[in-house]
N, C-alpha and C positions, 0 to 999 in steps of 0.2 A: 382755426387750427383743425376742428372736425370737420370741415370740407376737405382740406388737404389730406388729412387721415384716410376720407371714406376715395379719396381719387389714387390717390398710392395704392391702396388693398384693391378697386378697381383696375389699373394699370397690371398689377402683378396678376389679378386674376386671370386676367388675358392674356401674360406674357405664358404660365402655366399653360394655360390650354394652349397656346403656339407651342410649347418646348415639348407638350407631351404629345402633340399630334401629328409632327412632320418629323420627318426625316433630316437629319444632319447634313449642313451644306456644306462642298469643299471642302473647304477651311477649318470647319468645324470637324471633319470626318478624317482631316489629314493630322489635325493634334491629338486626337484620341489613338488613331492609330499609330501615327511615331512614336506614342510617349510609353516607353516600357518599365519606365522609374523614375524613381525621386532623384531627378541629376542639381547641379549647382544653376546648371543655366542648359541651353536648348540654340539650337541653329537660327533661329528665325526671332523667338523672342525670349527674353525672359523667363525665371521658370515660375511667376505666379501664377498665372492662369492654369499652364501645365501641373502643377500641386494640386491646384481646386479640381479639375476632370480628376487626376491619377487617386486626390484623395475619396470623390466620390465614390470611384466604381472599387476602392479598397474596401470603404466602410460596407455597400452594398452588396457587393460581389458581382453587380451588374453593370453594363453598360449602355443602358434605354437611354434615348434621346434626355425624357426629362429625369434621369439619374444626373447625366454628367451637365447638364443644363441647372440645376439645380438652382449651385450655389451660385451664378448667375445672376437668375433673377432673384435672388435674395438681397446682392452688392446690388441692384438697382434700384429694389428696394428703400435702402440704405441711401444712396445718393440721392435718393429725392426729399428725401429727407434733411439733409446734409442744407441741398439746395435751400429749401423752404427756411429752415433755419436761419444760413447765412444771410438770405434774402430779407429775411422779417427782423430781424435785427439791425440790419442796415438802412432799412426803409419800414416797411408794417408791412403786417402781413397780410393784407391784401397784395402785395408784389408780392409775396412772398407765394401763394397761392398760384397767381398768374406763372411764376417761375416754373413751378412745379408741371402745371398746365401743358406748356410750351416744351419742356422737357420730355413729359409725357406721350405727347403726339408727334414727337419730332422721328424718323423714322430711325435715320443714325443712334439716336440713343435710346431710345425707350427701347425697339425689337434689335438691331444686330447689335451695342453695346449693352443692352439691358437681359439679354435671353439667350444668344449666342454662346458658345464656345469659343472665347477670341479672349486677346487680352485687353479689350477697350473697356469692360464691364471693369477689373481691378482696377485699372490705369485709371478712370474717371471716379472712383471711389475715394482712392487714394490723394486726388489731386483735391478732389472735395475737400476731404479731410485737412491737408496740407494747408488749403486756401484759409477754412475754419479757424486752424491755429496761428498763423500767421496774421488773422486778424485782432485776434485773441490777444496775441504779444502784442499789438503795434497798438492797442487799447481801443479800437473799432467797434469792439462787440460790445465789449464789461464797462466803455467809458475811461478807463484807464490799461493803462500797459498792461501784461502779464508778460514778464518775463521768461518766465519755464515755460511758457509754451513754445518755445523755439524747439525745446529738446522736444516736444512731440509735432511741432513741424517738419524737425527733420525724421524724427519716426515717419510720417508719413511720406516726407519727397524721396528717401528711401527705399519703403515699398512701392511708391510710384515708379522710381525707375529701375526696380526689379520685374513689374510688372511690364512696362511698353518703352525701348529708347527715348521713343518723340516727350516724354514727359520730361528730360531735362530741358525741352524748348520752354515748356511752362513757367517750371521751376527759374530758369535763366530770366524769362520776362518779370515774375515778380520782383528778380533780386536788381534787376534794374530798375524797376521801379522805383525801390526802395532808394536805392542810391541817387534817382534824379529829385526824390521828394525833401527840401531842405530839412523837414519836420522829422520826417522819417531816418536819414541818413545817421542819425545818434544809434540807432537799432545795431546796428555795427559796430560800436565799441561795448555792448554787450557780450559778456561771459555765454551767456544762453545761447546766443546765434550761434556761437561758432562751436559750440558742443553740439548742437542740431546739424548742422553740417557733418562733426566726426563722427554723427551718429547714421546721417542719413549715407557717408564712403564708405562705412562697416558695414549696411546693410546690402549695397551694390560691390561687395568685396567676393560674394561668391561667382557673379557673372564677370568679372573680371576676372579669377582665378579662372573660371572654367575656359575662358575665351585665350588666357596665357597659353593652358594647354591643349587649345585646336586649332592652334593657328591664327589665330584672332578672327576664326570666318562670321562671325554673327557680325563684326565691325566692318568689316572688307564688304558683306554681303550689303548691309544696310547704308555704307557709307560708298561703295557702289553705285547707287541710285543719283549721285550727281554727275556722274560722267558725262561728257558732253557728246553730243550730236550736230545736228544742224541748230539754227539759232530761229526760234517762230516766237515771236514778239507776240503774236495774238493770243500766246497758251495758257498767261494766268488768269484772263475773263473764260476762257475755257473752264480750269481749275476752280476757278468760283463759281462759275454757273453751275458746275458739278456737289459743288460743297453745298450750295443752296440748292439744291434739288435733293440731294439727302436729308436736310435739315428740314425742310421745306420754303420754297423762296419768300412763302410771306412772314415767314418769321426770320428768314436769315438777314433779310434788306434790314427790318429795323433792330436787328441785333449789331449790325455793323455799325446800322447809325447810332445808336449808343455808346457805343465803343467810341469812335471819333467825337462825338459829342465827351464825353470820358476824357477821354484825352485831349480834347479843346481848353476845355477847363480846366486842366492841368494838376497838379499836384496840392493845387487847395483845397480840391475832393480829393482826399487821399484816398480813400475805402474804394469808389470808382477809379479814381486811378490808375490803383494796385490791378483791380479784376482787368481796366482794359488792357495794361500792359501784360498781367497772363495769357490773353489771347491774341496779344499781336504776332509775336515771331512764327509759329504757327501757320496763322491767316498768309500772313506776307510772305517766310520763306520758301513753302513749298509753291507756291503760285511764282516765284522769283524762278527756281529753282526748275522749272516747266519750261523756262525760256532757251534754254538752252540740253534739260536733259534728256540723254537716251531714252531714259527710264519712262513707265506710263505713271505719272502721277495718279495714287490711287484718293480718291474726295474724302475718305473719313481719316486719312492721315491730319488732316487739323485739328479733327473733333476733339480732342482734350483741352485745345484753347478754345474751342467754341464754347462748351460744356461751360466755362465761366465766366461768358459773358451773359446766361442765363438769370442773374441776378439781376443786370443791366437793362436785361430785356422785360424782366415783371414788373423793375420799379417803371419803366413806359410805358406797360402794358396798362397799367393801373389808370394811366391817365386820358386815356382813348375815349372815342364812343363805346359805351357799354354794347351798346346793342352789334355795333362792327365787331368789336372784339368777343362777343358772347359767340356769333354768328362764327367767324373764326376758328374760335375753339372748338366749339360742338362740329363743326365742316371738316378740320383739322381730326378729330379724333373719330370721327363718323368714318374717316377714310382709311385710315388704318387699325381699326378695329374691326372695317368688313375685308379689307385684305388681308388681315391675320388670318379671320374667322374660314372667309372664303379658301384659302389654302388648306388650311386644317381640313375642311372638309370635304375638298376636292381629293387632297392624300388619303384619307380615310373612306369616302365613298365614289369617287369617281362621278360624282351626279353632273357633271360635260361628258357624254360620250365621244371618242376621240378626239381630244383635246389635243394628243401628244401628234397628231394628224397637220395641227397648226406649223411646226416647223417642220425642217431637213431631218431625214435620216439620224439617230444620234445625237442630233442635235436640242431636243426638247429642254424644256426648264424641268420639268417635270423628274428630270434626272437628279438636280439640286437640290427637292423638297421631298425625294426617297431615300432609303435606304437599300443596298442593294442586296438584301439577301436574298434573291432568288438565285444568286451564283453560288451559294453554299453547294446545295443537292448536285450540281454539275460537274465538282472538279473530280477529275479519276483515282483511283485511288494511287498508293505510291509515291505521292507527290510531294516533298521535302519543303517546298517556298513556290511564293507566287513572284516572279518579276512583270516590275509597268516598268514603260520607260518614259514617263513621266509622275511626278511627286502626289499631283491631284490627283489621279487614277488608284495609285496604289492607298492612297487614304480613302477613299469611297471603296473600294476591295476588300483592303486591310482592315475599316470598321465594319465591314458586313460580316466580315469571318468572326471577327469578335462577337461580336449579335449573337450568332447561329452557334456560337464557341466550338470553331471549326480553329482548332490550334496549327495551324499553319501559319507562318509567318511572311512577312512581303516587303519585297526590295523593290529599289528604282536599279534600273543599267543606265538609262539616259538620262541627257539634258540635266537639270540641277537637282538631288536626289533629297537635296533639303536634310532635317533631319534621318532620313531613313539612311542616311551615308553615317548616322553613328547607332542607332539600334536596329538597323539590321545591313550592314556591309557586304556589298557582291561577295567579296574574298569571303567571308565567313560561310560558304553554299558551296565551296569549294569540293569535289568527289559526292555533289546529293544532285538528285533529279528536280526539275525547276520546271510550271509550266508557265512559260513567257506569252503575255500580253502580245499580241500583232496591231498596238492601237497607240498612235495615231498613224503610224509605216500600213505599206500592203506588205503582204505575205512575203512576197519576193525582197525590201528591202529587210524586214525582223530575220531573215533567212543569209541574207549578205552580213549583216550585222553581228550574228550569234552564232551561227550552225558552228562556225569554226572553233568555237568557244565548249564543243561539248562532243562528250565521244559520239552520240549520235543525236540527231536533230529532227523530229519527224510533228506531222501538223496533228494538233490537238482536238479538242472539241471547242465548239463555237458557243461562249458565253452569253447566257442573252438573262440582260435586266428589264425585268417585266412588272406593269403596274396593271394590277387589274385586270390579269390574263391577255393584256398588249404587248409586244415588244418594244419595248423604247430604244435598245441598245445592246446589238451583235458584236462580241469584241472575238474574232478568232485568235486561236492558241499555235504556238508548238510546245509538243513535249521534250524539252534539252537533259538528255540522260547522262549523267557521269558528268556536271560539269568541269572541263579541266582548265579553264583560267577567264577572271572575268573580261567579258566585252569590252575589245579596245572605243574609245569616243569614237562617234564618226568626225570625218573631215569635212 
């Protein structure tokens, strides 16, 4: 248990120095910036993750990378914990260690669910928790049932699926589980279960009220991503090789084979089981799902069924060559602990001279592990809002003005505005002066696009996001005076 202790406090200490030394990616920089309040629910997910950023930078009054990263790596923390627990109870804790181990060094969860701004860090906490009490009832852990732990398994699937959609794919695979295990299926004429259930609809009652009154766009948007395309039969070994290359493939191959080994043996492991059928529909559906859809399937969309078959994977790990598996581990955490490190202090001292030299124009990475406030000092004055006409742009914008608490606010006109089409809406910029992004358009098409949309339309100053006294990134402007109606779509 004191190895696992001293590798969680090691893990976290290096998820801090990531969260405090680089800049906010994307993703990370577009929830900080859409999120202007405590709402019932949000465009894109849920509103837990969005509560932990909006609560941080309320208690703090700041918004530094490891302000709104905080609570984060705290819930990863937390789930490794969780892990090692479920794992040592079910097996010893020696699996229970390895669990932890493989968790640790896996890229998907330790750095972008473990330290990010995303809603994977809640989502795998939550299903942690969930799995925990559900073992609890079915008598896996304590040797006998507990009952009332339903009512805190549904506390937890609950905030699971307030926190990320894909968590009722988890949730769904346990409760079949349950129902294929003859042992198990009494669980169901339990009082308990089915008050865990009222309790975990009450808590997914506010993101269904809020989606009643927007149209149902978070369900359209998300449920969206099946729409069909051409038919490519090759796309779900794509989509796994993707998932194992986040996970890292020498842990994801014998996680899988645990899993089907798990599920070989059927229902008279019940405890395995239960965990493989958590991460089945997951594994399988989005990879099914690939075959046919428009959408780019994104690889950490399974990670919440992956996340627990991590128990699966320490009781195997345990039984290896010690010396493959030491090698492994130490290899495994060697390389994302000089990746962390090496970023951190590439952001922080530039020690590669022209690195950003490596790509295109605009194109660098180096764009993703900054923050861009060097566009603070450049905007003119006068200036009522910033429009991107795209959703990423204005969150890497939108959070740099925050940083610099440059109180100007910023809207999307283009392509899909995400949440920024409900805290901060074109129509609402209506009669104020706007300087519009000319990025990803040239001049001539943001000029076909807008001008019409403003009593006058003339070109702006040229934004440049700079690392280290380089230019990584020239976004030219116009200044749109008097807007008088927002940008029709293009066609």
């Amino acid at each position: 248990m004191k190895a696992t202790l001293w590798l969680i406090a090691l893990a976290t200490i290096l998820r801090l120095i990531f969260a405090g030394y680089t800049g906010l990616g994307v993703d990370e920089s577009y929830m900080v910036a859409a999120a202007h309040s405590f709402d019932a629910s949000y465009f894109d997910h849920p509103l837990v993750s969005w509560w932990l950023e909006l609560g941080a930078r309320a208690l703090t009054g700041s918004a530094a990378p490891l302000v709104v990263r905080l609570p984060f790596v705290i819930l990863a923390a937390i789930t490794s914990w969780l892990l090692f627990f479920i794992t040592a109870r079910l097996f010893d804790e020696r699996a229970g260690f390895w669990a932890v181990v493989a968790y640790s060094v896996s890229p998907v969860f330790s750095l972008a669910a473990g330290c990010w701004v995303l809603p994977d860090g809640p989502v795998d906490l939550a299903l942690a928790a969930f799995m925990l009490a559900t073992l609890r009832a079915t008598g896996f852990i304590d040797g006998k049932p507990t009952p009332n732990c339903w009512l805190v398994a549904g506390l937890f699937a609950g905030l699971a699926m307030i926190s990320k959609y894909n968590a009722v794919l988890v949730i769904a695979g346990v409760g079949i589980g349950l129902l294929l295990a003859p042992q198990l299926r009494a669980q169901f004429r339990r009082p308990q279960l089915w008050l865990g259930v009222l309790i975990a609809l009450g808590l997914t009652s506010p993101l269904l009220w809020w989606n009643a009154h927007h149209g149902w766009v978070s369900l359209h948007y998300q449920g969206g991503r099946v729409d069909g395309g051409h038919l490519r039969p090759y796309m779900p070994f794509y989509v796994w090789g993707g998932e194992a290359l986040f996970v890292l493939p020498w842990l994801w191959l014998p996680m899988i084979w645990a899993q089907i080994r798990a599920m070989r043996a059927g229902p008279a492991q019940a405890a395995p089981w239960l965990l493989a059928w958590a991460g089945l529909i997951p594994v399988l559906l989005f990879a099914v799902i690939s075959i046919w859809s428009s959408t780019h399937i994104l690889f950490h969309w399974a990670a919440p069924g992956e996340l627990l078959l991590f128990p699966l994977l320490g009781a195997w790990a345990r039984g290896i060559s010690p010396r493959l598996r030491n090698t492994v581990a130490v290899g495994s955490g060697a390389l994302l602990a000089g990746a962390m490190l090496f970023i951190a202090a590439e952001v922080q001292f530039a020690f590669l001279p022209h690195l950003d030299r490596l790509s295109k124009p605009g194109r660098s990475p180096l764009l993703q592990a900054i923050d861009w406030t060097s566009i603070g000092p450049q905007i003119p004055p006068g200036i009522d809002a910033i429009a991107a006409q795209r959703w990423y742009d204005a969150g890497k914008v939108g959070y740099a003005l925050a940083l610099d608490h440059v109180n100007i606010p910023v809207t999307v006109f283009a392509g899909g505005p995400h949440q920024f089409a409900f805290s901060a809406p074109p129509a609402s910029f209506i009669g104020k002066n706007l300087l519009v992004l000319s990025m990803p358009w040239t001049m001539e098409q943001t000029a076909s696009f807008c001008a019409s949309s403003f009593q006058s339309f003339t070109p702006g100053p040229v934004l440049t996001v700079t690392f280290h006294g380089h230019v990584l990134l020239a976004m030219p402007t116009y200044i749109g005076h008097d807007m008088q109606a927002v940008p029709a779509p293009r066609a």
